[in-house]
C-alpha positions in Angstrom: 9.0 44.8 18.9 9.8 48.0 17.1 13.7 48.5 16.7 14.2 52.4 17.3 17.3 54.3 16.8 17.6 57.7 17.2 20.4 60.0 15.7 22.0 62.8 17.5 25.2 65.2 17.1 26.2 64.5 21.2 24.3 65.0 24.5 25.7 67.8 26.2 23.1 69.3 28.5 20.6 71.3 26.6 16.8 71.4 26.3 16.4 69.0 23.0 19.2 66.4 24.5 17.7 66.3 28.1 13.9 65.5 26.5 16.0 62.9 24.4 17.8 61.5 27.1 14.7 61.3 29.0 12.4 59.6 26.0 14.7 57.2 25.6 15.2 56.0 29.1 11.1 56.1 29.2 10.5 54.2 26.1 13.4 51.7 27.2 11.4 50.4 29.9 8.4 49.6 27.4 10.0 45.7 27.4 8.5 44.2 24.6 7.5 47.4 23.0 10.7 48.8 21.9 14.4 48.2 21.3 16.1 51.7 21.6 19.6 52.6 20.1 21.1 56.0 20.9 24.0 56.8 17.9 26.0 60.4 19.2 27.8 61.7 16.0 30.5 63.0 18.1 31.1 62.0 21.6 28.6 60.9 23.9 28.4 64.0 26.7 27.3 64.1 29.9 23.5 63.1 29.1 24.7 60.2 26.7 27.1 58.8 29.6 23.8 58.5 32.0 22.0 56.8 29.3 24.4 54.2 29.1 25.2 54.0 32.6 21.0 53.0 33.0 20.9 50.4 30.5 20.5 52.2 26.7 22.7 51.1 23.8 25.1 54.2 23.0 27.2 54.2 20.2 29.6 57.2 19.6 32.5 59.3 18.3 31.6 58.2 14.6 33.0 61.8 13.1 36.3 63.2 14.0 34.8 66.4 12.2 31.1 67.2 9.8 33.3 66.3 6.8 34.3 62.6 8.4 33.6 60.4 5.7 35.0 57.3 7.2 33.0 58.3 9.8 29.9 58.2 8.0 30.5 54.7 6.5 31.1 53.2 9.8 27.7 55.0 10.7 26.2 53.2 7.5 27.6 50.1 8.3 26.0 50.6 11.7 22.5 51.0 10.2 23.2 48.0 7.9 24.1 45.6 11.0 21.0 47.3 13.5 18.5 47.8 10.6 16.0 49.4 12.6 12.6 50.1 12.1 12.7 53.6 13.0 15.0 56.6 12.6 14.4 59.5 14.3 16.6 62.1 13.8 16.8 65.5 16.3 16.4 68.2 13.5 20.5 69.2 13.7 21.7 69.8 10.4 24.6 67.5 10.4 22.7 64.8 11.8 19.8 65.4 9.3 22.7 65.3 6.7 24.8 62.2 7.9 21.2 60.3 8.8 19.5 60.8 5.4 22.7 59.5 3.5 22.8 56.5 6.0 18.8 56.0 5.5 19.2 55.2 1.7 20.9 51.9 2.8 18.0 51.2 5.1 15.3 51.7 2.6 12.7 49.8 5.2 13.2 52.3 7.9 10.3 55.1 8.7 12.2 58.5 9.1 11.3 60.6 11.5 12.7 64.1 11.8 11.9 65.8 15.5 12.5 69.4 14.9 12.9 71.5 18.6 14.7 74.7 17.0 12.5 77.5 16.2 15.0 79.3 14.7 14.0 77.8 10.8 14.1 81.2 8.7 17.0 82.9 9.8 19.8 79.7 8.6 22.3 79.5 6.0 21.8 78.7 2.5 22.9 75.4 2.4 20.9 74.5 5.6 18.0 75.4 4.5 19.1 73.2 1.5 19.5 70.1 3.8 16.2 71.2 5.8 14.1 70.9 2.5 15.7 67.5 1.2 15.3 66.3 4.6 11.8 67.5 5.4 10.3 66.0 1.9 12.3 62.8 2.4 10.8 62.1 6.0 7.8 59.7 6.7 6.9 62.3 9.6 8.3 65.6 11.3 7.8 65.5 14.8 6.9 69.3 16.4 6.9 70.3 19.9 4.8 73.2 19.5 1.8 74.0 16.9 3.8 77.3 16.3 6.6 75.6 14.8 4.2 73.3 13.3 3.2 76.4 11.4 6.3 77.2 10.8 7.3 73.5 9.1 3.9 73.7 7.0 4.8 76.9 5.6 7.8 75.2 4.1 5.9 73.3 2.3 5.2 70.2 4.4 1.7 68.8 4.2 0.0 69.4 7.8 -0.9 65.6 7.8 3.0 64.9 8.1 3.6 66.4 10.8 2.9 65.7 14.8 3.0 68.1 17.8 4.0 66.2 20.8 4.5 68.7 23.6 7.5 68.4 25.9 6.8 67.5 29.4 8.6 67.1 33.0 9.0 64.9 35.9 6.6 66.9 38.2 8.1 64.4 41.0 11.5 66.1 40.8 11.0 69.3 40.2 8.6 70.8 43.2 9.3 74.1 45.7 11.7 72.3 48.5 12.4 74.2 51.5 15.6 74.8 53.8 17.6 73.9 51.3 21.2 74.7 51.2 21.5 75.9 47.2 18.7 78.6 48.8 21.1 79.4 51.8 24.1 80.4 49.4 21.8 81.8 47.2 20.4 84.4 48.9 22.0 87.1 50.8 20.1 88.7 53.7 16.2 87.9 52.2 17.1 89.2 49.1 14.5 88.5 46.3 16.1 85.8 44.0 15.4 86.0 40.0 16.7 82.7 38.4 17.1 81.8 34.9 18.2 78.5 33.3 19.8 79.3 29.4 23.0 78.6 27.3 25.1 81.6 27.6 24.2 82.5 23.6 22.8 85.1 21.4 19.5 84.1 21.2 19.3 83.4 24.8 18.6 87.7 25.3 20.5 87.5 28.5 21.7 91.2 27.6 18.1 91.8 27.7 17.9 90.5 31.0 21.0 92.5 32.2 19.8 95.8 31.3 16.3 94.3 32.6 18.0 94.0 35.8 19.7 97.6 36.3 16.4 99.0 35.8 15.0 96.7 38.5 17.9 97.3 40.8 17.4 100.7 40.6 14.1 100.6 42.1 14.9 97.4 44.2 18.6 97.3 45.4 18.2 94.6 47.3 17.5 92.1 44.5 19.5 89.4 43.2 20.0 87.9 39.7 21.2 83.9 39.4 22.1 83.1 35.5 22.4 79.3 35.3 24.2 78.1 31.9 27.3 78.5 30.4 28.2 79.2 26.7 30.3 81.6 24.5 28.8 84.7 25.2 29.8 84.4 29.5 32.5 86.9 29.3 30.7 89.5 26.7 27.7 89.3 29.6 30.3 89.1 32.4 31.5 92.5 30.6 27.9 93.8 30.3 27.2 93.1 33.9 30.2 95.4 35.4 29.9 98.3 32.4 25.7 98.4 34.0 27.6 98.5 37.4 25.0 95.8 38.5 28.0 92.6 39.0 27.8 92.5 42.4 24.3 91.6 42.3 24.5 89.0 39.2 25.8 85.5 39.8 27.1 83.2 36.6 26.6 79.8 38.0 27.5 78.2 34.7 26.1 74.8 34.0 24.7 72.8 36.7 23.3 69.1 37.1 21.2 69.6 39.9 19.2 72.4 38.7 15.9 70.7 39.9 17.8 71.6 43.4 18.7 75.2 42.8 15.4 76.1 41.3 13.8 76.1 44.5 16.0 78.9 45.6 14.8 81.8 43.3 11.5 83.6 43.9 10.8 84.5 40.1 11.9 82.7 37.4 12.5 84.2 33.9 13.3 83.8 30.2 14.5 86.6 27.8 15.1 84.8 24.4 14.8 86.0 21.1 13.8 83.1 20.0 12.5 79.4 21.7 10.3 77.0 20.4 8.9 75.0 23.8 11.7 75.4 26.2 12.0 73.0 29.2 13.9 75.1 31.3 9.9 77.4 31.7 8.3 74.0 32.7 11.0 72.9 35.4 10.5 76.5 36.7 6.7 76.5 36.7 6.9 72.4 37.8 8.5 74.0 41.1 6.1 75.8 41.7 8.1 79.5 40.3 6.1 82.4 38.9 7.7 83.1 35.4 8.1 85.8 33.1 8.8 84.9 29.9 8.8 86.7 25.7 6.0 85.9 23.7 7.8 83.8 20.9 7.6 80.3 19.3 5.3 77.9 21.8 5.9 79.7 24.9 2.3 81.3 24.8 1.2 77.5 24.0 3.0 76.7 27.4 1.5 80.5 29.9 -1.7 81.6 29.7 -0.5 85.5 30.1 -1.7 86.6 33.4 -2.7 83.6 34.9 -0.2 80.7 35.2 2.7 83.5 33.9 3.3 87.0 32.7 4.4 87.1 28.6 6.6 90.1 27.3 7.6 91.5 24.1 11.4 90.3 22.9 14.1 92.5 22.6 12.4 95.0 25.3 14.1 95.3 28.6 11.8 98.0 30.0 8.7 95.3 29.6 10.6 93.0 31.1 11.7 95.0 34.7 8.0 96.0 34.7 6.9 92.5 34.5 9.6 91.3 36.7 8.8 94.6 39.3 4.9 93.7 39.2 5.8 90.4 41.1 8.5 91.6 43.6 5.9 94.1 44.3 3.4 91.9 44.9 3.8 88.6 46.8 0.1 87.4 46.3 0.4 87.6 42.9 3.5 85.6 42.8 1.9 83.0 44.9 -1.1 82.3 42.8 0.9 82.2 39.5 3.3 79.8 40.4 0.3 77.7 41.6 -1.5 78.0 38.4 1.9 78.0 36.6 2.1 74.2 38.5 -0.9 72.8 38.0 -0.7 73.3 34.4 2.4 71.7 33.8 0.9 69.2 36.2 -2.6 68.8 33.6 -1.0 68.7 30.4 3.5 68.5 30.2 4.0 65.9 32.1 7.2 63.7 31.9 4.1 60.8 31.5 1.9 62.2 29.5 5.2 63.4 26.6 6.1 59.4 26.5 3.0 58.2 25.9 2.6 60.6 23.4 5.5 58.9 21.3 4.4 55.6 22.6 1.2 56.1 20.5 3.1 57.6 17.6 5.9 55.6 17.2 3.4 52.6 17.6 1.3 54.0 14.5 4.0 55.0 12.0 
């Protein structure tokens, strides 16, 4: 049995901690397989409180704050007690930092970064520092797209190190449901729902989408815009909404557990980012059955075949975007097959199944 313990800063609700919380909880039932051990460097969050309530060791709330150095000896004395076979550490700077100091007293253990930001170029000095100590000093990187694959070779690491496993979904949870109440108070007199699921930050583009949307409402009134997330930019895009004059037809749900329940209500889902690497909130959109319009960055073209199972725009462009989004109001067919296609893909190849045996293999091999 294979003792596995992977490090993270805390699991709030976000794309890497849900396919965290979700690996864990798969691999957990491989009895024989694998011991999993969950360490949150801070406290445990929403997702680390449902890993614990279904059976995963969680340990937590070893830093006060990232220069916590009692903290980080009580994490090293952690490692020395578990001594596990396997670190693998979510490719957050601090927990890249804290693991790799811990991993010198566990000299046995393979270490295993899994990198899901995309964002690798445009990082402060000394985390690109950290990033390059890290990367050299890992038995394997772990990718989730062969874009950032690319990206992680062109630092330097040798192509053989590294792993693409793609992210996948529970297609059993996330499907088209009808008569459902979140799709009642949703929509208002048939209106034509456009839903997105995103933290409320910069390099989310939801001021993209907001100028997106006047341009759409200005040729469809009638349409109505559901921005599910919460984060630090709400009230600058709360702002943005009223200065468009389009608030009365945008609706800030904030963060939500029972998205796979309000996705259902929007007819076209969408995602504006500047910058993604294989985002989960496309395939819980596209698992339900949604047509999506997404930007062409990071491993989102990995994920839509443009034109058939979704419609890629340029970033930064809020006129391709209402066009996009427009094409499919304007068109109902059109919506219909895409969201079929856009299911059965997710269906043939990102699979909540088909991502854990993925690390089943891996983790079995390193």
């Amino acid at each position: 049995m294979k003792k596995v313990l992977f490090i993270i800063s805390k699991m709030d609700v976000g794309g890497a901690e849900k396919m965290l919380h979700d690996l864990a909880l798969g691999l957990n039932k491989e009895e024989g397989l694998f011991k999993i051990t969950v360490v949150c460097l801070y406290e445990k969050g929403k997702l680390g409180n449902s890993l614990s309530q279904r059976g995963v060791r969680v340990y937590d709330s070893f830093l006060r704050n990232k220069f916590d150095f009692a903290g980080i000896v009580n994490f090293i004395i952690l490692l020395k007690r578990e001594r596990p076979d396997i670190l693998y550490i979510t490719g957050q700077t601090l927990s890249q930092a804290v693991a790799f100091i811990g991993a010198m007293f566990v000299k046995k253990a393979v270490k295993i970064i899994g990198v899901h930001s995309h964002d690798l170029k445009k990082r402060r000095l000394y985390k690109l520092l950290i990033d390059r100590i890290s990367f050299n000093s890992a038995t394997k990187v772990v990718c989730v797209s062969r874009s950032q694959r690319d990206l992680i070779a062109d630092k330097g690491v040798p192509l053989e190190k590294i792993e693409v496993i793609y992210n996948g979904v529970d297609v059993n949870r996330f499907k088209d449901i009808k008569d459902m109440k979140e799709k009642k108070l949703l929509k208002a007199n048939g209106s034509v729902v456009i839903g997105t699921l995103a933290s409320l930050r910069e390099e989310k583009a939801l001021d993209i989408l907001l100028k997106a949307a006047s341009e759409v409402l200005r040729r469809h009134p009638g349409t109505f815009f559901v921005i599910v997330g919460e984060g630090k930019e709400r009230m600058c895009l709360e702002h943005l909404a009223k200065e468009l004059r389009i608030d009365p037809s945008v609706r800030f749900l904030g963060e939500k557990d029972n998205v796979s329940e309000i996705i259902p209500s929007f007819d076209i889902a969408c995602l504006s980012s500047r910058t993604e690497n294989f985002p989960l909130a496309l395939l819980e959109c596209m698992a339900c059955g949604k047509p999506v319009v997404a930007t062409r960055i990071g491993g989102i073209p990995e994920m839509i075949e443009d034109g058939s199972s979704g419609i890629l725009v340029r970033s930064e462009s809020s006129n391709d975007l209402a066009k996009a989004l427009m094409r499919l109001i304007e068109d109902r067919e059109l919506c219909k097959v895409i969201g079929e296609k856009g299911r059965e893909r997710v269906k043939e190849l990102f699979t909540l199944e088909e991502m854990i045996g993925g690390y089943k293999k891996f983790l079995q091999k390193v």
